[in-house]
DRENDO-1510 file (C-alpha; in Angstrom, 1 decimal, always signed):
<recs>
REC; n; res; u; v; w
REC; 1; UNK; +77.5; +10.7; +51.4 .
REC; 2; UNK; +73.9; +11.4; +52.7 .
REC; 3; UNK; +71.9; +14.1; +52.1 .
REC; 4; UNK; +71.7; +15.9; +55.3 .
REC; 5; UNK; +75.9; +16.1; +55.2 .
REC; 6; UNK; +75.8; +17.3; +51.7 .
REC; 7; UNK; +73.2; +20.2; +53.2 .
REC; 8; UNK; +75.3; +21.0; +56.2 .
REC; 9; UNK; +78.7; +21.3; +54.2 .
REC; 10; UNK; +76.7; +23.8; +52.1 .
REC; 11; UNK; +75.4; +26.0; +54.5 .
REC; 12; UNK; +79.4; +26.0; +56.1 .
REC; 13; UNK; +80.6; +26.9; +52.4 .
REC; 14; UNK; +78.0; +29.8; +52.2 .
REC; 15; UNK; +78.5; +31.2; +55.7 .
REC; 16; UNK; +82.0; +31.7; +54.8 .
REC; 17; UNK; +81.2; +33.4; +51.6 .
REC; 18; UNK; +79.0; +36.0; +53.5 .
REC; 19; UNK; +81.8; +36.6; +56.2 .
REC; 20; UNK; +84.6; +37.3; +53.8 .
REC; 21; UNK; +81.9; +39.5; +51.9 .
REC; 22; UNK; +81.4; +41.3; +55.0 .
REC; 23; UNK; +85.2; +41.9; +55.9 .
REC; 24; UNK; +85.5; +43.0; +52.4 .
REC; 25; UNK; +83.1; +45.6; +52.8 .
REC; 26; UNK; +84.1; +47.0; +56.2 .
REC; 27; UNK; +87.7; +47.2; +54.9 .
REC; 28; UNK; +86.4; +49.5; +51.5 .
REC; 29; UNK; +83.9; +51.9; +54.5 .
REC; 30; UNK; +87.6; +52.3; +56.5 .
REC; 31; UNK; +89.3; +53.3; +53.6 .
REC; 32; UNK; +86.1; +55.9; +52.3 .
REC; 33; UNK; +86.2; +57.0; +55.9 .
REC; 34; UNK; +89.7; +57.3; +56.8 .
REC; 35; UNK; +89.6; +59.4; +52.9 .
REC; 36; UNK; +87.1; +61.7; +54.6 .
REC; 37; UNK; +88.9; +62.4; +56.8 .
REC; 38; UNK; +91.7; +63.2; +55.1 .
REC; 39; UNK; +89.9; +65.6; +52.8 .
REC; 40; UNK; +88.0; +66.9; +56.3 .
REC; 41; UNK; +91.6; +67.6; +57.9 .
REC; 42; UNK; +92.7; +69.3; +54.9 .
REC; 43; UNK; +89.8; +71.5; +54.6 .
REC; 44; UNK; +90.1; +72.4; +57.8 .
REC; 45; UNK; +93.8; +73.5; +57.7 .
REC; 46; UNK; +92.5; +75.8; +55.2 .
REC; 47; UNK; +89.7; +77.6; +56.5 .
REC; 48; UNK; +91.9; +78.1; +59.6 .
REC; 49; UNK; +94.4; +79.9; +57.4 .
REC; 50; UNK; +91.4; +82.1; +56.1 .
REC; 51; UNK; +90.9; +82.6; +59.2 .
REC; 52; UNK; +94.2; +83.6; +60.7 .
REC; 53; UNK; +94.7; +80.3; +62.0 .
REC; 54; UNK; +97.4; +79.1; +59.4 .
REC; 55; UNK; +100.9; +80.3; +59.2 .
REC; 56; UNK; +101.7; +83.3; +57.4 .
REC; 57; UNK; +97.7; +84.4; +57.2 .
REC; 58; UNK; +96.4; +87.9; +56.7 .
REC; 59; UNK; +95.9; +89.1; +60.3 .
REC; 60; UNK; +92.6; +90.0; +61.0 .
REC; 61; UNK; +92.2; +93.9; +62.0 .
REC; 62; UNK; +91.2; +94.7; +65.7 .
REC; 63; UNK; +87.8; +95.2; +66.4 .
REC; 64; UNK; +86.2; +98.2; +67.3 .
REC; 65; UNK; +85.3; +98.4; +70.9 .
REC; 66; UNK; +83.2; +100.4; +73.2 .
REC; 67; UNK; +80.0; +99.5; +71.9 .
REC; 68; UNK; +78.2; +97.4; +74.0 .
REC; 69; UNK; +78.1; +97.6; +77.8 .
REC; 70; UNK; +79.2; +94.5; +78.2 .
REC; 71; UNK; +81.4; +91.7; +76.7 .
REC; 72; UNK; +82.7; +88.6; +77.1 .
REC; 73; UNK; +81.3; +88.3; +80.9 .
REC; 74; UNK; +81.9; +92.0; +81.6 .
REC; 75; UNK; +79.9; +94.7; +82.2 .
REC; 76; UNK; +80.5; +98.0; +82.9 .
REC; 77; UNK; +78.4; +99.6; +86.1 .
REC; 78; UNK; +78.1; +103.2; +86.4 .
REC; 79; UNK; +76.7; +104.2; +89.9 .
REC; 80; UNK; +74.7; +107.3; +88.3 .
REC; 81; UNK; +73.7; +108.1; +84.7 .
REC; 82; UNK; +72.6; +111.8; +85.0 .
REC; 83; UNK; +74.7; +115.0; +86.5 .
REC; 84; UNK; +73.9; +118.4; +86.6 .
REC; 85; UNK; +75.7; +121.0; +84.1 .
REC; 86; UNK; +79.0; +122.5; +85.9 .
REC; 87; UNK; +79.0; +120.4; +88.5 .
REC; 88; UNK; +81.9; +118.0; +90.5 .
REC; 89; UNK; +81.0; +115.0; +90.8 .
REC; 90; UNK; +82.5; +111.9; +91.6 .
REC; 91; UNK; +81.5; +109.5; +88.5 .
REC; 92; UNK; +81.5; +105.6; +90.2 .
REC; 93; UNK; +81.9; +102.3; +88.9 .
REC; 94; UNK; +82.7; +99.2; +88.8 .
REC; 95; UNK; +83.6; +96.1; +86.5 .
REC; 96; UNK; +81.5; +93.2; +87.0 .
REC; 97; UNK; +82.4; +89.5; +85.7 .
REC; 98; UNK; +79.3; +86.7; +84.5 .
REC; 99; UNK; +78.6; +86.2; +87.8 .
REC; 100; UNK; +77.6; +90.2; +88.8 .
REC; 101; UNK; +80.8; +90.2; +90.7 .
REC; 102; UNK; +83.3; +93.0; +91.3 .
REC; 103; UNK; +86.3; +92.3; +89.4 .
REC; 104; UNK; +89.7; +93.4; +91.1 .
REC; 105; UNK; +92.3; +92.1; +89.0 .
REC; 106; UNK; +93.4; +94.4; +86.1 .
REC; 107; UNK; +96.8; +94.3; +83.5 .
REC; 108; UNK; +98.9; +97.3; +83.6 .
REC; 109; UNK; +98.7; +99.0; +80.1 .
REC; 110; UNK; +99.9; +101.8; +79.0 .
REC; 111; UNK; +101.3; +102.1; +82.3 .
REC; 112; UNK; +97.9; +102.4; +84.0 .
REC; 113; UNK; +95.9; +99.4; +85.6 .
REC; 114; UNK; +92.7; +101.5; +84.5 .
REC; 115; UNK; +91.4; +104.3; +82.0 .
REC; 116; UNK; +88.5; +106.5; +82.0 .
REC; 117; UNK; +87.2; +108.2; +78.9 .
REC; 118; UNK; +84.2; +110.7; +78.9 .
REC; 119; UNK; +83.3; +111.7; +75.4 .
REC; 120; UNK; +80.3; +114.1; +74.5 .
REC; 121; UNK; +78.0; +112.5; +71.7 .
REC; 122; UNK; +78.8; +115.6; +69.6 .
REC; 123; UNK; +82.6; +114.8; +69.9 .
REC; 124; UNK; +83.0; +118.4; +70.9 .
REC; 125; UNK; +84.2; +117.5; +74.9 .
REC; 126; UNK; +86.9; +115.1; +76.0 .
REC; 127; UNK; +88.5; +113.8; +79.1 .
REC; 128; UNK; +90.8; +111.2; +79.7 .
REC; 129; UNK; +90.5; +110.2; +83.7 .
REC; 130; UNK; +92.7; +108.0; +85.7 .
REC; 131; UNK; +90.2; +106.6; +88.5 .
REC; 132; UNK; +91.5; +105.4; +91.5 .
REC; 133; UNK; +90.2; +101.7; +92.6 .
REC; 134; UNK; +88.9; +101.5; +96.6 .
REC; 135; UNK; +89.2; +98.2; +98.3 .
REC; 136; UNK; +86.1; +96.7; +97.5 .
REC; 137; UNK; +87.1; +96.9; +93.9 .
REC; 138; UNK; +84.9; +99.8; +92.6 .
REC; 139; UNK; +86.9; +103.1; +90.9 .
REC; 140; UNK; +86.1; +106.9; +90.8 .
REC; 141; UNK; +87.4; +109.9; +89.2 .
REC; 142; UNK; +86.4; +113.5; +89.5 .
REC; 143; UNK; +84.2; +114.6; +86.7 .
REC; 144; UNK; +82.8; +117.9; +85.4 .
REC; 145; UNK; +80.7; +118.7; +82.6 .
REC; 146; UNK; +79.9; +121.7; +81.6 .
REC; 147; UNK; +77.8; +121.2; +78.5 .
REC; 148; UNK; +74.4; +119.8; +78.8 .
REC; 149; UNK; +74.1; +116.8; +76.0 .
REC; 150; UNK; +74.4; +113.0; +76.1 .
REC; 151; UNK; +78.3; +111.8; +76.9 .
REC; 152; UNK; +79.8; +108.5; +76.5 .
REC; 153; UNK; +81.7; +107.0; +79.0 .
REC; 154; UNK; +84.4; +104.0; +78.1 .
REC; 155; UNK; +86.1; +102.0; +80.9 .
REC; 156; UNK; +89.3; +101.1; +79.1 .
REC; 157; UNK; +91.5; +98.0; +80.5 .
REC; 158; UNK; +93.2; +94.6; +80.0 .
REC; 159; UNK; +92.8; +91.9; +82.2 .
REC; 160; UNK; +94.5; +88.5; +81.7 .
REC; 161; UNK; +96.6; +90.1; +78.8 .
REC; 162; UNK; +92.9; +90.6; +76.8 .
REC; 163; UNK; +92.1; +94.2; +76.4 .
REC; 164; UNK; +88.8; +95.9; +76.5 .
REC; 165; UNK; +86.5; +98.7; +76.0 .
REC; 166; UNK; +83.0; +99.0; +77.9 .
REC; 167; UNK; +80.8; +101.8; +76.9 .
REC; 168; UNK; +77.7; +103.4; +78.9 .
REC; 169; UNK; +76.1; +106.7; +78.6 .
REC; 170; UNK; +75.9; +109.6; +80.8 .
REC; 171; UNK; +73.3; +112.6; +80.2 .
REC; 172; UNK; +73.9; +116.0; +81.9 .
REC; 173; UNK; +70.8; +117.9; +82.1 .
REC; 174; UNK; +70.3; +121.1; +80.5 .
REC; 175; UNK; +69.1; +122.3; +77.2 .
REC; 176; UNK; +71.3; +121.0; +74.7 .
REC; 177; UNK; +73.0; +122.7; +71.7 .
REC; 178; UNK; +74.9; +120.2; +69.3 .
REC; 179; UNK; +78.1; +121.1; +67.1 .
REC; 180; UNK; +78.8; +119.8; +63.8 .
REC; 181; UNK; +81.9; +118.0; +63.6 .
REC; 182; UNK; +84.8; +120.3; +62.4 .
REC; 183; UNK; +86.2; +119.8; +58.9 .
REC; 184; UNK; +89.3; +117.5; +58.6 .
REC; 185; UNK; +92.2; +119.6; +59.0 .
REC; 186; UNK; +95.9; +118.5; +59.5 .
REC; 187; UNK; +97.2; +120.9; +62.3 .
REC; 188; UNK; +95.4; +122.1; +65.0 .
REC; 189; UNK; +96.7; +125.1; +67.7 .
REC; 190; UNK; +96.3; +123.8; +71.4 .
REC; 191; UNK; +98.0; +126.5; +73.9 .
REC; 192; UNK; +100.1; +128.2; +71.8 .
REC; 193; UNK; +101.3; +124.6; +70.0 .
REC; 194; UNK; +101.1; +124.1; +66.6 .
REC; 195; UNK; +100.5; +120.4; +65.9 .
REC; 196; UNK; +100.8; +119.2; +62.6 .
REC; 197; UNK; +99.1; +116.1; +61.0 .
REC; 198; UNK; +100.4; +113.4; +58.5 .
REC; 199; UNK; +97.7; +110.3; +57.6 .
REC; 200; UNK; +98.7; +109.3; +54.3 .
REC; 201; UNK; +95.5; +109.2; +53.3 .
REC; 202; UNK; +94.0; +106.3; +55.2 .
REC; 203; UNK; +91.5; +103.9; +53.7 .
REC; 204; UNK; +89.4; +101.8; +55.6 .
REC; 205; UNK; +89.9; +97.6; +56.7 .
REC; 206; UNK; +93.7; +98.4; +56.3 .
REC; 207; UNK; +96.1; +100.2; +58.7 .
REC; 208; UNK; +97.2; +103.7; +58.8 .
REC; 209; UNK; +100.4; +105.7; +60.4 .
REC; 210; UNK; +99.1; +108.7; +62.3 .
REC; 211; UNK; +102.4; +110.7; +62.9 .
REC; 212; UNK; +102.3; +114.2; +64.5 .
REC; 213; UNK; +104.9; +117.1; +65.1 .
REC; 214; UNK; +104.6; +119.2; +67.8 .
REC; 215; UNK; +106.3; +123.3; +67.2 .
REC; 216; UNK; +106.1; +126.7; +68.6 .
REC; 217; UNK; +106.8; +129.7; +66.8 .
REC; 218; UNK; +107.8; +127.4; +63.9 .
REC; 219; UNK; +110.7; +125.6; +66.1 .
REC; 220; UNK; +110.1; +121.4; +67.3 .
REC; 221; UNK; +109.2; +121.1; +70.3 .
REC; 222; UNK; +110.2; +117.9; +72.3 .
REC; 223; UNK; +107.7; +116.0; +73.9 .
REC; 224; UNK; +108.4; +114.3; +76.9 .
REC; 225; UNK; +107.4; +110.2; +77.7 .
REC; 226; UNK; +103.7; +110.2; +78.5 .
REC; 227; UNK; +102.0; +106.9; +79.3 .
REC; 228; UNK; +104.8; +104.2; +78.4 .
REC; 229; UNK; +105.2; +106.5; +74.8 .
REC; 230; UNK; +105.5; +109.8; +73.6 .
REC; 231; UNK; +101.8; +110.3; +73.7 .
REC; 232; UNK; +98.9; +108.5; +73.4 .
REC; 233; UNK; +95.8; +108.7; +70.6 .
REC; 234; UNK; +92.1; +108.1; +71.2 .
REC; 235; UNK; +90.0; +107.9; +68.2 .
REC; 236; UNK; +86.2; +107.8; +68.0 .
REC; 237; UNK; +83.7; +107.0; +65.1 .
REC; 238; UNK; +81.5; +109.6; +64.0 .
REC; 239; UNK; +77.5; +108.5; +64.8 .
REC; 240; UNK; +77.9; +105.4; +67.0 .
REC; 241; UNK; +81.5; +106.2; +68.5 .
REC; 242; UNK; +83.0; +103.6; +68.2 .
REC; 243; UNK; +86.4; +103.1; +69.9 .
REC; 244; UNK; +89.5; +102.5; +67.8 .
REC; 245; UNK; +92.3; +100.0; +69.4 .
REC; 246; UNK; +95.5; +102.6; +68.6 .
REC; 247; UNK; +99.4; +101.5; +68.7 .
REC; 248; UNK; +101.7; +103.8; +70.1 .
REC; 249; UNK; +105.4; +104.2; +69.0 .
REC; 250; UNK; +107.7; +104.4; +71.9 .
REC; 251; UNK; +110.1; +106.5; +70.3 .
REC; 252; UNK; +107.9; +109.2; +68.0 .
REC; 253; UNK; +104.9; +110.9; +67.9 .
REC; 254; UNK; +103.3; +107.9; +65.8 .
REC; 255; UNK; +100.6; +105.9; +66.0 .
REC; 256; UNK; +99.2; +102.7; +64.0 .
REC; 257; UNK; +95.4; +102.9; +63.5 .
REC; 258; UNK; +93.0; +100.5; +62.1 .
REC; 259; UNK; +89.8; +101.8; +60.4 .
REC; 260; UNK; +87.1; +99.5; +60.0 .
REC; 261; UNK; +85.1; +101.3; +57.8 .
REC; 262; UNK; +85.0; +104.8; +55.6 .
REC; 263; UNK; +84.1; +107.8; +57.5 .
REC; 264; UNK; +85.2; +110.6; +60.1 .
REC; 265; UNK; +86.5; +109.7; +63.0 .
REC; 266; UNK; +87.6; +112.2; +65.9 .
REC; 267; UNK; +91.3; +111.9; +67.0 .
REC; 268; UNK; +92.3; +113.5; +70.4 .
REC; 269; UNK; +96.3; +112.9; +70.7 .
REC; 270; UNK; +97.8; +113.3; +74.5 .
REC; 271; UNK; +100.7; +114.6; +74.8 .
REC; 272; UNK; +103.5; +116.0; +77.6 .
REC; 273; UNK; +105.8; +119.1; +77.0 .
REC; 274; UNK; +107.3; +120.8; +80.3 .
REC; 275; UNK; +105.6; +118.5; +83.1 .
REC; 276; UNK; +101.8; +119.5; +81.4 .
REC; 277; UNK; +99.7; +117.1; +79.1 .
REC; 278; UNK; +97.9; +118.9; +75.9 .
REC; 279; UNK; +95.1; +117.8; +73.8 .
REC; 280; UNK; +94.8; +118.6; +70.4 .
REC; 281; UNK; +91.6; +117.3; +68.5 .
REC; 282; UNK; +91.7; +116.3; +64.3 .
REC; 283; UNK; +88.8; +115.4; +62.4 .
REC; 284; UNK; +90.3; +112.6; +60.3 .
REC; 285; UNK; +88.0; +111.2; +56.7 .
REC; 286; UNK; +88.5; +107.6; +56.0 .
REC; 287; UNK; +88.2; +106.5; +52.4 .
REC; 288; UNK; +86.4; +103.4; +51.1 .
</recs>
């Protein structure tokens, strides 16, 4: 056999050895990767159950709302941000989407497609408004304040079965004259009703029952369905008032809270005896 033959079956032999050396090692970088991936998958199934994505996960607690102007490509427009002291007024506004739209399209909730809440920083003045919407999508509500001071004002709503809280500020001129926030108490008298708190005690990050009982002269009083429930329960943070999402029971005086962190908070429960809606105001402290 010549040379050049001997050479050329060589080179064949050793080309082979390098191919099979390379299909070797792509089938070993499969097997690492399709490994990884395992691991990766797994990993991830994990964090999504720390995060409430896996079944039978802690649920996180709702957020506190009302903070910020605008979220999640809404923003709350108020047509004025001043008013005089003792004055009606019509407050104006309007939801806008990303775009600085009006938005026109709002979930019924708690029976209402729309709720106004106008808070004094103090915590010592409270309304709860249900604004009417004009056809070009803006709302309004009769307002007056009496107090001169700095007032919040949420625009509480759900739209597309997401609910939210917008919060803006409103200062009535005037000199002002602040109250401390009253002690924590568990009744409180609001037109000859006695109202009686139980809390249990609350801590904060976990959830609380908020039940009340409504008397006169020592005797219950029934209350009568107000807003899809037997009442309904704002509660704002001391300081940065901060607005707490609250679940109502149907059939009781009860309410589920979620505090997000130790404190006072202001509670101002609704409710309806004899065709008229009371308001009765509880400091409530929140343990660590």
């Amino acid at each position: 056999m010549s040379v050049t033959v001997r050479l050329l079956g060589f080179a064949a032999l050793l080309a082979g050895v390098f191919a099979l050396a390379l299909f070797a090692g792509d089938q070993a970088d499969l097997g690492r990767s399709e490994a990884s991936d395992q691991a990766s998958g797994a990993h991830g199934a994990e964090a999504d159950a720390g995060h409430g994505g896996g079944e039978g996960a802690k649920a996180e607690p709702d957020p506190v709302r009302g903070l910020g102007v605008s979220e999640d490509g809404h923003t709350l427009d108020l047509a004025r941000v001043t008013a005089a002291p003792g004055k009606r007024f019509e407050l104006r506004f309007a939801i806008r989407d990303a775009k600085g739209e009006v938005v026109r399209d709002f979930d019924v909730e708690h029976t209402k497609r729309m709720h106004l809440i106008v808070a004094r920083r103090d915590l010592t003045g409270f309304q709860h408004l249900h604004p009417t919407q004009a056809d070009d999508g803006t709302w309004s509500a009769p307002v007056k304040l009496d107090d001169p001071g700095n007032y919040r004002v949420f625009a509480d709503f759900s739209r597309r079965e997401t609910p939210r809280t917008l919060g803006a500020d409103l200062t009535v001129d005037g000199k002002v004259e602040t109250s401390p926030l009253p002690a924590a108490a568990d009744s409180d008298t609001v037109d000859g009703l006695k109202v009686a708190l139980d809390s249990h005690d609350p801590n904060a990050g976990g959830e609380a029952e908020l039940g009340f009982k409504v008397t006169r002269n020592g005797r219950p009083v029934d209350v009568q369905p107000y807003l899809g429930a037997r009442g309904h329960l704002v509660a704002l943070r001391e300081g940065d008032l901060a607005f707490l999402h609250v679940h109502p029971d149907e059939d009781r005086l009860s309410f589920v809270a979620e505090f997000p962190s130790a404190g006072r908070y202001r509670l101002f429960l609704q409710f309806k005896t004899g065709g008229l809606v009371h308001t009765a105001a509880f400091t409530q402290k929140v343990s660590p």
